[in-house]
BAPADREN-479621 format. One line per 10 residues: number of its first residue (from 0); their letters; for each residue x, y, z of C-alpha. Coordinates in pm, whole numbers. Layout:
! residues N
NUM = a = X,Y,Z ~ ...
! end
This chain:
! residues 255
0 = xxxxxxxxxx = 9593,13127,3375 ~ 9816,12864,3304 ~ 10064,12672,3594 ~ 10357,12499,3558 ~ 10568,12294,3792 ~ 10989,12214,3714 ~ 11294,12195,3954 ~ 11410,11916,4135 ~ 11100,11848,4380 ~ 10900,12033,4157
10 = xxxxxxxxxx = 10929,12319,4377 ~ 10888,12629,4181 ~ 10601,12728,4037 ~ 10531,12923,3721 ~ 10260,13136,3612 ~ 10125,13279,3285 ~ 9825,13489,3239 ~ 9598,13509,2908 ~ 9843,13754,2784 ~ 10157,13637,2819
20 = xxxxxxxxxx = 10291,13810,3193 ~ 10500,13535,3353 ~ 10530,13514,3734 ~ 10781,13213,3980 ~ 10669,13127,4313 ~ 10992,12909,4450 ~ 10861,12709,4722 ~ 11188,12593,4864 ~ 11266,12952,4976 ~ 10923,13080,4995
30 = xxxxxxxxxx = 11003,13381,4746 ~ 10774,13513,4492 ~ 10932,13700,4178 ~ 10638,13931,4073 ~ 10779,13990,3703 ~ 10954,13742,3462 ~ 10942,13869,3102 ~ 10674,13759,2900 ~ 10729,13475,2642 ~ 10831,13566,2281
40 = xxxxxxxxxx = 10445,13451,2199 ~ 10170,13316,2369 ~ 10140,12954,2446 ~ 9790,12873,2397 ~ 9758,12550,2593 ~ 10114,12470,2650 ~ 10291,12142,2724 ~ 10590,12182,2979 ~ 10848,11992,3064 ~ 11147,11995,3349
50 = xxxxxxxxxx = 11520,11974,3243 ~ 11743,11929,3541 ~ 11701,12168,3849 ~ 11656,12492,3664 ~ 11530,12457,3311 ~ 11178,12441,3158 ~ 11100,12356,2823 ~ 10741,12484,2694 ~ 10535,12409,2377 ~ 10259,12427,2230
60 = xxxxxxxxxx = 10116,12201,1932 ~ 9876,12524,1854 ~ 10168,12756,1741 ~ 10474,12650,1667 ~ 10709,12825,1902 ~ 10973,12616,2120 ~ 11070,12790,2437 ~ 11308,12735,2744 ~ 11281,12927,3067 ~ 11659,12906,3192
70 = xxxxxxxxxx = 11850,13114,3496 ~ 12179,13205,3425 ~ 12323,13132,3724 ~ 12221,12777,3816 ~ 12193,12624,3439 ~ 12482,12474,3248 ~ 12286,12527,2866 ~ 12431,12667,2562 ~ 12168,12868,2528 ~ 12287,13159,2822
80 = xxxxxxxxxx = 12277,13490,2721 ~ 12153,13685,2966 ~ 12092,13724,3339 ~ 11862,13590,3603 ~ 11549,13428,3482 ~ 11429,13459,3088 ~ 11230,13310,2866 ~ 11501,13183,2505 ~ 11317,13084,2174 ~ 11484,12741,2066
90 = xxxxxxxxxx = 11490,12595,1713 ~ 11170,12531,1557 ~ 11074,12171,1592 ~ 11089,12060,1179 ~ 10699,11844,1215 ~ 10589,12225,1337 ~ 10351,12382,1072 ~ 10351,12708,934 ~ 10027,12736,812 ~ 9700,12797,1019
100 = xxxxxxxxxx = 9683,12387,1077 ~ 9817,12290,1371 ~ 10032,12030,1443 ~ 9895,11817,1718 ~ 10175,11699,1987 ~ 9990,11345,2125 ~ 10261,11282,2390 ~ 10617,11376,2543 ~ 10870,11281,2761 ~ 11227,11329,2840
110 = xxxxxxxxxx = 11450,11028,2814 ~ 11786,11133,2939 ~ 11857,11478,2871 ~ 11690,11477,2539 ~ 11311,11571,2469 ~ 11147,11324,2277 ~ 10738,11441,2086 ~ 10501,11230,1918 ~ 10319,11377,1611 ~ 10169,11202,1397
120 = xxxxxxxxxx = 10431,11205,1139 ~ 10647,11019,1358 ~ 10849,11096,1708 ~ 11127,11297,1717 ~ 11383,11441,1959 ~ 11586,11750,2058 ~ 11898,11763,2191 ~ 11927,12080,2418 ~ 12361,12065,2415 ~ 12347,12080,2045
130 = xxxxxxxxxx = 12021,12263,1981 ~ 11918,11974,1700 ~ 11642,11828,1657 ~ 11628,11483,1503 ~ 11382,11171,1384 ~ 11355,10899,1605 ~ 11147,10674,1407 ~ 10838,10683,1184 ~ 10662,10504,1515 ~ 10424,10610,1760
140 = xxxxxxxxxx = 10550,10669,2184 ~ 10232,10442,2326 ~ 10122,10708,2548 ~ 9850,10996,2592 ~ 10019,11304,2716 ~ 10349,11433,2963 ~ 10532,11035,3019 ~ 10686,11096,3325 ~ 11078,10884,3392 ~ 11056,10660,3794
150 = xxxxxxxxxx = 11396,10609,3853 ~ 11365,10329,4095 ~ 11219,10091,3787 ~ 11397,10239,3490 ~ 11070,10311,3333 ~ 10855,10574,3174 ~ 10483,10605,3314 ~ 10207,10735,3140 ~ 9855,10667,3046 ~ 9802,10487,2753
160 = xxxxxxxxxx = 9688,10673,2357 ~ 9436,10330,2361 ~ 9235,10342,2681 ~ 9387,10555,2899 ~ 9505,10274,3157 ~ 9824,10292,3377 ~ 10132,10131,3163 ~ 10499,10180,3137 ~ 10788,10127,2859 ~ 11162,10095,2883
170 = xxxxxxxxxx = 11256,10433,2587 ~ 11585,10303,2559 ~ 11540,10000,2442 ~ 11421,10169,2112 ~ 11611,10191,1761 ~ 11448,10375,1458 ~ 11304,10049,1308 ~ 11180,9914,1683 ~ 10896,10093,1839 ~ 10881,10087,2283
180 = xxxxxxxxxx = 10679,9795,2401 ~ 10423,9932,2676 ~ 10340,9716,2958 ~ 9955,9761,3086 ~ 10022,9745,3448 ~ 9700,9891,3616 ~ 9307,9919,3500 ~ 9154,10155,3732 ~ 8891,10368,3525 ~ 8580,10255,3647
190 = xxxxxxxxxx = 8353,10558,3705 ~ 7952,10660,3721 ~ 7753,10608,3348 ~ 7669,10969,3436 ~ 8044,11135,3473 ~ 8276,11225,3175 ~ 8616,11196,3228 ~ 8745,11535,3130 ~ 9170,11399,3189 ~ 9398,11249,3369
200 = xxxxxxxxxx = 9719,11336,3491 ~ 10022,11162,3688 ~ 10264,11268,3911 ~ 10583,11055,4027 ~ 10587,11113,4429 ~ 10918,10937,4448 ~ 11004,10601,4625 ~ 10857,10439,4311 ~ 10510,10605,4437 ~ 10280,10767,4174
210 = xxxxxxxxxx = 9959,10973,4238 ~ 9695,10971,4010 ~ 9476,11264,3922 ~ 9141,11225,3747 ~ 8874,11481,3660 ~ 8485,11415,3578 ~ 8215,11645,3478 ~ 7866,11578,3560 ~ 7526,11691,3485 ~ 7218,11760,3647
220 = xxxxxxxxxx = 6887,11784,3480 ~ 6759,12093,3563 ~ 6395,12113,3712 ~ 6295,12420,3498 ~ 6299,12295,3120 ~ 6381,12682,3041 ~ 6701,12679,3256 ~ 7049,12465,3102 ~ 7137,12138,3315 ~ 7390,12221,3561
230 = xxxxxxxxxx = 7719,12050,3513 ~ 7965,11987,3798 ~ 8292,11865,3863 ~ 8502,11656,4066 ~ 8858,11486,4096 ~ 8941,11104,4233 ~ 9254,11075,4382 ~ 9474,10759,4383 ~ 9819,10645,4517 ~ 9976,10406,4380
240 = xxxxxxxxxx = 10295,10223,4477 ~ 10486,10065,4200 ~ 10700,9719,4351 ~ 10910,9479,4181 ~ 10807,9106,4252 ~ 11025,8835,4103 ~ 11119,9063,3800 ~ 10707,9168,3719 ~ 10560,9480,3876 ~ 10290,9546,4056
250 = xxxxx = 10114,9782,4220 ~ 9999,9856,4575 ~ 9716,10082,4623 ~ 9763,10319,4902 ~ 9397,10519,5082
! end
């Protein structure tokens, strides 16, 4: 089952099983809405996204479908047709392929109210008022995974496609011939020769506070050469506090 998290705080909660069944769990008023309509397709895998209070873009880089879970009543989108909350296809990204090779999505963010994707033929962006989706540049966003926008610095965080280290980039400061400049800010991955990290994942806490979410696996020989090694795993936990000092940033680690 997949689980994905959109609305202002990141209050509501959404749900799909392996075959599609879509549930919301709003935490803000503790209500659970057993039945959404299933997506048009199955996202195997997906990649989500928050758009304002009440809108949440989902894709997936192994089919090409480009989806929008929307309520009628609190979104202002173009794309309203029908009541309470639904699941609307959106155009087809144009990198998307139609044959049985998929196209792999390396990272995404939102930079205003636009979704931007890196593939590798370049990064490109959709513009949910207008339902188009256009080429940004032929150059790569310098980040592994969701890029996540903290306010308080006018920044995008996210870990970085090289070594997976903290950095940040100012995305509009970009042009189609000028790729974003990342700035390493924080080396942290320092973990046991006998763990593999298995990802990573960030999540802005607000206040220019970000938490940090890694997961290992590990494996124990197992006494019985007839039995498989037993592998475990485990998450490390960080807080991280992101100041400004004399125009450089810097972080404060928080226990």
């Amino acid at each position: 089952m997949d689980f994905m998290a959109f609305g202002r705080n990141r209050d509501k909660i959404v749900a799909m099983d392996g075959i599609g069944h879509t549930f919301l769990y709003d935490a803000a008023t503790k209500c659970f809405r057993g039945y959404i309509p299933g997506m048009p397709h199955r996202a195997m895998k997906p990649m989500s996204i928050a758009v304002g209070d009440d809108v949440l873009f989902v894709m997936s880089d192994r089919n090409p479908q480009f989806v929008a879970l929307m309520d009628r009543i609190n979104s202002s989108s173009t794309y309203l047709a029908k009541p309470n909350w639904y699941w609307q296809s959106l155009p087809r990204p144009p990198f998307a392929s139609r044959s049985c090779d998929p196209c792999k999505i390396s990272t995404y963010t939102l930079v205003g109210s636009q979704l931007c994707v890196f593939v590798g033929t370049g990064t490109f962006s959709f513009d949910p008022e207008s339902g188009a989706w256009n080429k940004a540049g032929d150059w790569a966003l310098p980040f592994r995974g969701r890029v996540d926008y903290v306010p308080e610095h006018n920044l995008w965080f996210g870990f970085s496609d090289k070594d997976e280290q903290l950095c940040a980039s100012d995305l509009t400061a970009v042009s189609t011939v000028r790729p974003p400049v990342p700035q390493k800010l924080w080396k942290d991955l320092v973990w046991q020769e006998d763990s593999k990290l298995r990802s990573t994942h960030l999540m802005p806490l607000g206040s220019g506070k970000l938490c940090i979410a890694r997961f290992f696996l590990t494996s124990d020989e197992a006494e019985d050469m007839y039995k498989p090694n037993e592998i475990n795993s485990f998450v490390v936990l960080a807080v991280v506090e992101v100041v400004s000092d004399e125009g450089r940033l810097r972080f404060i680690k928080h226990k």
